[in-house]
C-alpha positions as CSV (number, residue, x, y, z in Angstrom):
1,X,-3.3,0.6,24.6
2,X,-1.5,-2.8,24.6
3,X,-2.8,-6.3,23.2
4,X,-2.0,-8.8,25.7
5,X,-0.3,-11.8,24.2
6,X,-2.2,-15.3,23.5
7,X,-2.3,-17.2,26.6
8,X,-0.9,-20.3,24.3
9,X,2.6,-18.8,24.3
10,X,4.7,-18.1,27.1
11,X,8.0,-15.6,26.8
12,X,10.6,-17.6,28.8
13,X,12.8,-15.0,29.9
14,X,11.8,-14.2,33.9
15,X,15.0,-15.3,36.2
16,X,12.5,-16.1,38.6
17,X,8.5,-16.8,39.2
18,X,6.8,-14.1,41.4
19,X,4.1,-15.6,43.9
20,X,0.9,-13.4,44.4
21,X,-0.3,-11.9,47.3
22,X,-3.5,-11.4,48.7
23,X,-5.3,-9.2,46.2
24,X,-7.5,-6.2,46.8
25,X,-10.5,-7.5,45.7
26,X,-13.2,-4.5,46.2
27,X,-10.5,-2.5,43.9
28,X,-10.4,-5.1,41.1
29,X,-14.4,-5.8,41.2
30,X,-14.7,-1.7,41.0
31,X,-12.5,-1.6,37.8
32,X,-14.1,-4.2,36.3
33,X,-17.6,-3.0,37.0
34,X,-16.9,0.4,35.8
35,X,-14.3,-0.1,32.7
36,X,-14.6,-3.6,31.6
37,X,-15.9,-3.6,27.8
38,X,-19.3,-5.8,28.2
39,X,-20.6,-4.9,31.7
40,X,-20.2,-7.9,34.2
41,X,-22.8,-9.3,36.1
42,X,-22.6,-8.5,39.9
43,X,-23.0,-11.9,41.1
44,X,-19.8,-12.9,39.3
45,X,-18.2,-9.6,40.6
46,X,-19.0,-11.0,44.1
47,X,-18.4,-14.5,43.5
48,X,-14.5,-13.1,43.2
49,X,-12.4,-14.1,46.2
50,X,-9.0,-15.3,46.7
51,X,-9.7,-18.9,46.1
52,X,-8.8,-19.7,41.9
53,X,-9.0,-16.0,41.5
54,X,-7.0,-16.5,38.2
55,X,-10.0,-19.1,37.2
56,X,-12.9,-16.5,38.6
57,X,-11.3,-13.3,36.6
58,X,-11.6,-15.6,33.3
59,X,-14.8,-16.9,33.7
60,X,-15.8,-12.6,33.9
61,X,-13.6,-11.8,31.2
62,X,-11.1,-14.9,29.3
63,X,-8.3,-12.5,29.4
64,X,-8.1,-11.0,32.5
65,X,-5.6,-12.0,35.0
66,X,-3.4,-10.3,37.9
67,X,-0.3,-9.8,37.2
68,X,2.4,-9.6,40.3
69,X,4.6,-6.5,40.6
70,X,7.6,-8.8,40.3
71,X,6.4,-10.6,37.0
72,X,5.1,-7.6,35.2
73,X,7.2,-6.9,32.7
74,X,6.9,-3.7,29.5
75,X,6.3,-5.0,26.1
76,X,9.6,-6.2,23.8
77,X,10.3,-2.9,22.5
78,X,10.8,-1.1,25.8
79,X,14.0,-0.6,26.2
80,X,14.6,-2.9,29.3
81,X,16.8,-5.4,29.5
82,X,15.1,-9.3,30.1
83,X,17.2,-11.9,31.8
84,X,16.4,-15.4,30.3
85,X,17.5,-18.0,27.6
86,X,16.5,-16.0,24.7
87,X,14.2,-17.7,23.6
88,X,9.7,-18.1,23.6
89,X,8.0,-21.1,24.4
90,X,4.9,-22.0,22.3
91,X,3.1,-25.4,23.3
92,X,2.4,-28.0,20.1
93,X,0.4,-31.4,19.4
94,X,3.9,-32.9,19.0
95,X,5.5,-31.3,22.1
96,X,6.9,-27.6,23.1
97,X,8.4,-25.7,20.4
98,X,11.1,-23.1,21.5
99,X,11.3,-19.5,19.5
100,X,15.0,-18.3,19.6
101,X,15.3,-15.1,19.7
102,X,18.4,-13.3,17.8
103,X,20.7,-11.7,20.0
104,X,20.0,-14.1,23.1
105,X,21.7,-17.0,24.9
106,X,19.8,-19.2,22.9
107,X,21.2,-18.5,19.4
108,X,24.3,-18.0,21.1
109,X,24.5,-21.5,21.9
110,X,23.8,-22.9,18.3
111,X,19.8,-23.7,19.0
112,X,17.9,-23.9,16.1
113,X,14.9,-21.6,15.6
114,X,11.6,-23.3,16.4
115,X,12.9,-26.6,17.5
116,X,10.8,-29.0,19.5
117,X,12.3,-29.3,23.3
118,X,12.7,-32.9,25.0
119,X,14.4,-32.5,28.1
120,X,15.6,-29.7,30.4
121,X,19.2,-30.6,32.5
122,X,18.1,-34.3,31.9
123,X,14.4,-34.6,32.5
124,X,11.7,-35.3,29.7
125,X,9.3,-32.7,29.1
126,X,7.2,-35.2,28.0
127,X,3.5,-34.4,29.5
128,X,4.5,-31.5,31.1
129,X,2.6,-28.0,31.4
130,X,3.8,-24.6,29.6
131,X,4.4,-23.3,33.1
132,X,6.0,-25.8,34.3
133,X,8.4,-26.4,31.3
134,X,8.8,-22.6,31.7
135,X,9.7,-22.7,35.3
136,X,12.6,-25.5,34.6
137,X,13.7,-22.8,31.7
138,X,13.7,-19.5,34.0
139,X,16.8,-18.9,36.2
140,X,19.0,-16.6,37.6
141,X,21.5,-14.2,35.3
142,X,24.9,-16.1,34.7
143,X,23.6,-19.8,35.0
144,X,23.1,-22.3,32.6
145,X,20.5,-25.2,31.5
146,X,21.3,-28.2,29.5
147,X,18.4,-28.8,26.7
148,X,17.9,-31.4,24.6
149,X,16.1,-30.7,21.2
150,X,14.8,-32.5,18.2
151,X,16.6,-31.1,15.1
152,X,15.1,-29.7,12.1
153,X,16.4,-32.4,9.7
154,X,16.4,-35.4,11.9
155,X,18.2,-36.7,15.5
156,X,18.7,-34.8,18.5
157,X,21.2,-32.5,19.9
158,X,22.0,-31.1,23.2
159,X,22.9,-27.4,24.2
160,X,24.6,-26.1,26.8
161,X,22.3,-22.2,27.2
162,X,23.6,-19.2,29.5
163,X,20.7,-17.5,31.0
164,X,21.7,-13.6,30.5
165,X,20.3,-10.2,30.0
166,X,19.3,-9.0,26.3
167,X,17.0,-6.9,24.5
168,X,14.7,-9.2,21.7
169,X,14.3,-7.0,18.3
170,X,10.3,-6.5,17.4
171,X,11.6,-6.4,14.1
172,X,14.7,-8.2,12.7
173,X,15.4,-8.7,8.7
174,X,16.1,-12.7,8.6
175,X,19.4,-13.4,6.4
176,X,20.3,-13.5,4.3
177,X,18.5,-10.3,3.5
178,X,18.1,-10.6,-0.2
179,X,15.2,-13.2,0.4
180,X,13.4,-10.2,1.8
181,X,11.9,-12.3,4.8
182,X,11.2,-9.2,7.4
183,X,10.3,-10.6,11.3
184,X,7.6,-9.3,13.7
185,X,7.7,-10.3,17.0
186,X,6.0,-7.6,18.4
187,X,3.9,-4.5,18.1
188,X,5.7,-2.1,20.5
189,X,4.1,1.0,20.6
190,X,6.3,4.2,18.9
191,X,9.1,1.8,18.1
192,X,7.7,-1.1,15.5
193,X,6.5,1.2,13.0
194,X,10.2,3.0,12.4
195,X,12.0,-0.3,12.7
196,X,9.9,-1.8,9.9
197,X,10.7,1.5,8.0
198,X,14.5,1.7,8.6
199,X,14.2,-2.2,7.9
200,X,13.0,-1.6,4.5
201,X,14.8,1.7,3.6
202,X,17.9,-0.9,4.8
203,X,16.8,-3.1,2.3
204,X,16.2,-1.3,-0.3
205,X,19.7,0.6,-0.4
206,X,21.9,-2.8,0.3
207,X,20.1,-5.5,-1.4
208,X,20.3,-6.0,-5.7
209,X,16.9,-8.1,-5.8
210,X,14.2,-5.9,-7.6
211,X,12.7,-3.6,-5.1
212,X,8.8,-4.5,-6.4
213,X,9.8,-7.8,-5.6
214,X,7.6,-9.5,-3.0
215,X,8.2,-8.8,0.9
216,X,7.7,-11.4,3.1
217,X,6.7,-10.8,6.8
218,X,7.1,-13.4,9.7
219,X,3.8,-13.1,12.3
220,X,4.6,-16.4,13.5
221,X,6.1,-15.4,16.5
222,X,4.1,-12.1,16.8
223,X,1.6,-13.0,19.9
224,X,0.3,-9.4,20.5
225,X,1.6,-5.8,21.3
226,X,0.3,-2.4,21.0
227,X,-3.0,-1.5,19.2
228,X,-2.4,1.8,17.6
229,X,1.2,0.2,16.3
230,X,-0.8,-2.3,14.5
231,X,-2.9,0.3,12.8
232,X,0.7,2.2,12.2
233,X,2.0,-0.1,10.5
234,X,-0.8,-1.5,8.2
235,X,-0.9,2.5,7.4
236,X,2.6,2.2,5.6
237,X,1.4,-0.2,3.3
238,X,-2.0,1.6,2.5
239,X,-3.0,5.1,0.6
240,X,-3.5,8.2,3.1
241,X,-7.2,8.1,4.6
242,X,-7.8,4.3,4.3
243,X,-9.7,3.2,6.6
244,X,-7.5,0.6,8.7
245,X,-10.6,-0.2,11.4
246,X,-12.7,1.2,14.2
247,X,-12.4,0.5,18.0
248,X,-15.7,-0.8,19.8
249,X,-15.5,0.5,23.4
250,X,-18.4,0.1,25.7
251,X,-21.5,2.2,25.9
252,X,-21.7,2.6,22.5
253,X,-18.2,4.2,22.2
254,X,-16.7,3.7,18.4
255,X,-13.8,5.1,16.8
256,X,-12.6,4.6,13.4
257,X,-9.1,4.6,12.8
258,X,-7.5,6.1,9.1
259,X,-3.9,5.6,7.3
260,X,-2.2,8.8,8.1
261,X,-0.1,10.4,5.4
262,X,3.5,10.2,4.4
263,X,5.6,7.9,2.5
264,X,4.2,4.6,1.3
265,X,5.3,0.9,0.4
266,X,3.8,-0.7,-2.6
267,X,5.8,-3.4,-3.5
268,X,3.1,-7.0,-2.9
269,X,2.8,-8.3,0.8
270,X,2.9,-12.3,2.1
271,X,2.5,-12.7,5.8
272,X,3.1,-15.9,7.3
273,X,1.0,-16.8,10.3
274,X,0.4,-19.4,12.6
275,X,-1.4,-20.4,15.9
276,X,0.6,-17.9,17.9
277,X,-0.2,-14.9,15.5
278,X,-2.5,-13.3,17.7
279,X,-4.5,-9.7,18.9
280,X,-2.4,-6.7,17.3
281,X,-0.8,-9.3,14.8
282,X,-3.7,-10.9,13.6
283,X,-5.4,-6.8,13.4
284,X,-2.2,-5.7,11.0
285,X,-2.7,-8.8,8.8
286,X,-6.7,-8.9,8.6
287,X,-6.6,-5.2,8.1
288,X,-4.0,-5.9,4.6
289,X,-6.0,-8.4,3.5
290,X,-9.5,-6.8,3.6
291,X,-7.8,-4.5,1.4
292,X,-6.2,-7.0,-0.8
293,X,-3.0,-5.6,-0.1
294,X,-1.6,-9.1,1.7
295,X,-1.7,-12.9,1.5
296,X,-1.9,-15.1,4.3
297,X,0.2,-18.6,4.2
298,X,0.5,-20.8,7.0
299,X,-2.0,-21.9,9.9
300,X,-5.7,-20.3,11.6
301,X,-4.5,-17.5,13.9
302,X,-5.3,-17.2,17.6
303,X,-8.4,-15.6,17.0
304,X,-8.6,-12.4,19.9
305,X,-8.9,-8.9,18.2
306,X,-9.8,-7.5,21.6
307,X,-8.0,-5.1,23.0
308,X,-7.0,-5.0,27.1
309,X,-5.5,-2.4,29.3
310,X,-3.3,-2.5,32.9
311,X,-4.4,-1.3,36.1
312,X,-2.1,-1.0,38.5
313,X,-3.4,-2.2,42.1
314,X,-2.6,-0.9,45.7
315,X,-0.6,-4.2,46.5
316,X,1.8,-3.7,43.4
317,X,0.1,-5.9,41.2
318,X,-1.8,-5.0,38.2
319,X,-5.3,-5.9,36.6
320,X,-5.0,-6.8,33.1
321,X,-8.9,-6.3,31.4
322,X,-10.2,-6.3,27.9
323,X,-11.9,-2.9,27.5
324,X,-12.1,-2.8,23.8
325,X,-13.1,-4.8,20.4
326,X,-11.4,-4.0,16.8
327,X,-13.3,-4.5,14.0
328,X,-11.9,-4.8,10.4
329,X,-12.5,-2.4,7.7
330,X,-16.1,-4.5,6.8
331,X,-17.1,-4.3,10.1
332,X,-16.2,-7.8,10.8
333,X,-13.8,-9.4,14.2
334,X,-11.4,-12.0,14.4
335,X,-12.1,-13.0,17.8
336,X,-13.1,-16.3,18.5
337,X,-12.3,-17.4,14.8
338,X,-9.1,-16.1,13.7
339,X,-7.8,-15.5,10.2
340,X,-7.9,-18.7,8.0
341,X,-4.7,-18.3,5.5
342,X,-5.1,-18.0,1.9
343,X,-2.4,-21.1,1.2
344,X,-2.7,-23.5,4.9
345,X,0.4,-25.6,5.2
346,X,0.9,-28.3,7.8
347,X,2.6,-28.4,11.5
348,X,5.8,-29.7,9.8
349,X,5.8,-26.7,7.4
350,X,5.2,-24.0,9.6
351,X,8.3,-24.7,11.4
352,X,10.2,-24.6,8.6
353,X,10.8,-21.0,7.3
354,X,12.7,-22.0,4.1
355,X,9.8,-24.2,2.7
356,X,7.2,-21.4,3.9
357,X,8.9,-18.8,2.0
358,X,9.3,-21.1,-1.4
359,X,4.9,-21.3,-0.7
360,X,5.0,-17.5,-0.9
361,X,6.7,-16.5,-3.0
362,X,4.7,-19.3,-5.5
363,X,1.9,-17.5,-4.3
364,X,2.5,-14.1,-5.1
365,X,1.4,-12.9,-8.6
């Protein structure tokens, strides 16, 4: 069952846009009627129709949306190459912000993580839309783009980025590794939970820092993912039989969900989070706090601990529809609210990973 990402943030790594055909309507109002988690009302199911059906779907359920055959793509874990810059787009008060993945064309090129963009091959961004920025990113495999970025520390650079296959990490250990800063990206399902284990066994045998030392966990970038990864993970971190949090489906339909067994870590957790952190990211770090197991610095989350599915349409396309609600271990939800960090820092800060990691490792007893 996979979280679909916050609609704030936008992967850009698509060669090329995918237009939508005619969609079959009678298919996508039976789905809906039938699966979707709070029953829809019928005149909304028949007020669908080709015209805005993007703005229709919402207005039944805020995350649903048809997807193209071309554009639909398997989570970040999957082993499938994308082709792209290498990088995420996430839109800002002060302007887009790319997220460089490791690995990509992107880093290649000398980009800074989480720099604000300010042109693409010459033009100003300035004003524009996520999709449209995103459309002037997306291109075919082998060609470049010329961006222009504010830096970190002041002035503004320009790189030269070869769009290019590669497979983004959901979990990468940010170097050096000593400072024991561990990145989430995504919850893949099967896949996240061993990285983060090989990542800290990894640790644990290379590194000389004290092993009960703090770990620090990026969510920043971490915009949803697979449900039962989420639960997975926060399971490492938490005695055998906890209980993690129970899924809401419709009709009454509940489910609780317990740590499993096995090895645990117990060394004192800090997740950072931000507006992105969203869905499966925002269930792993509100699970480890209700259990006092985590701290929170950085920004509000997203605020969507709903869960939604893919149906696959006659036409190729596929239905993406929520058909289930998490709630935490007190019976409580994140959606609509998100989770307010223990230590809030500002938008300058949150870009700034160094400066985010001195705050949490001050705030860790």
């Amino acid at each position: 069952m996979r979280i679909a990402p916050a609609l704030a943030v936008l992967v850009v790594v698509l060669a090329s846009a995918q237009c939508l055909h005619a969609a079959p309507l009678e298919a996508i109002r039976d789905i809906l009627r039938r699966h979707l988690l709070d029953p829809p009302d019928e005149a909304a199911l028949a007020g669908l129709s080709e015209d805005d059906l993007q703005g229709r779907l919402r207005d039944i359920d805020p995350y649903a949306r048809i997807i193209s055959g071309g554009e639909y793509r398997t989570p970040l874990g999957a082993a499938d190459s994308w082709i792209g810059i290498g990088a995420g787009l996430a839109m800002r008060a002060g302007g887009p912000v790319l997220h460089v993945y490791r690995g990509g064309g992107a880093e290649r090129a000398g980009v800074p993580d989480r720099v604000r963009l300010l042109e693409i091959d010459g033009a100003s961004v300035r004003g524009q839309d996520a999709e449209t920025i995103a459309s002037g990113l997306r291109g075919e495999a082998g060609s470049t783009v010329r961006l222009r970025v504010a830096l970190p520390g002041g002035g503004e650079k320009s790189f030269t980025v070869r769009r290019e296959a590669f497979s983004p990490l959901d979990v990468e250990l940010v170097p050096p590794g000593n400072q024991r800063v561990v990145r989430v990206r995504d919850f893949a399902g099967g896949l996240t939970r061993p990285a983060m284990r090989a990542t800290l066994d990894f640790l644990a045998r290379t590194t000389t820092s004290d092993p009960s030392a703090p770990l620090i966990i990026d969510l920043r970038d971490a915009p949803g993912g697979d449900l039962y990864e989420a639960f997975d993970l926060a399971g490492l971190f938490l005695p055998a039989g906890t209980l993690l949090g129970t899924i809401r489906g419709r009709d009454g339909y509940a489910l609780e969900i317990r740590a499993p067994g096995g090895d645990k870590y117990s060394m004192p957790l800090t997740l950072l989070i931000g507006p992105e952190t969203a869905s499966s990211a925002e269930i792993f770090a509100g699970i480890l706090r209700q259990h006092e197991r985590a701290r929170l610095v950085g920004q509000t989350t997203y605020g969507k601990c709903s869960s939604q599915t893919d149906a696959r349409l006659s036409d190729g396309s596929v239905l993406r529809y929520t058909n289930r609600e998490v709630l935490f271990p007190r019976g409580d939800t994140c959606t609509g609210s998100g989770l307010t960090p223990d230590l809030a820092v500002g938008d300058d800060e949150l870009d700034m990973l160094q400066r985010l990691v001195e705050r949490a490792r001050a705030l860790s007893p």
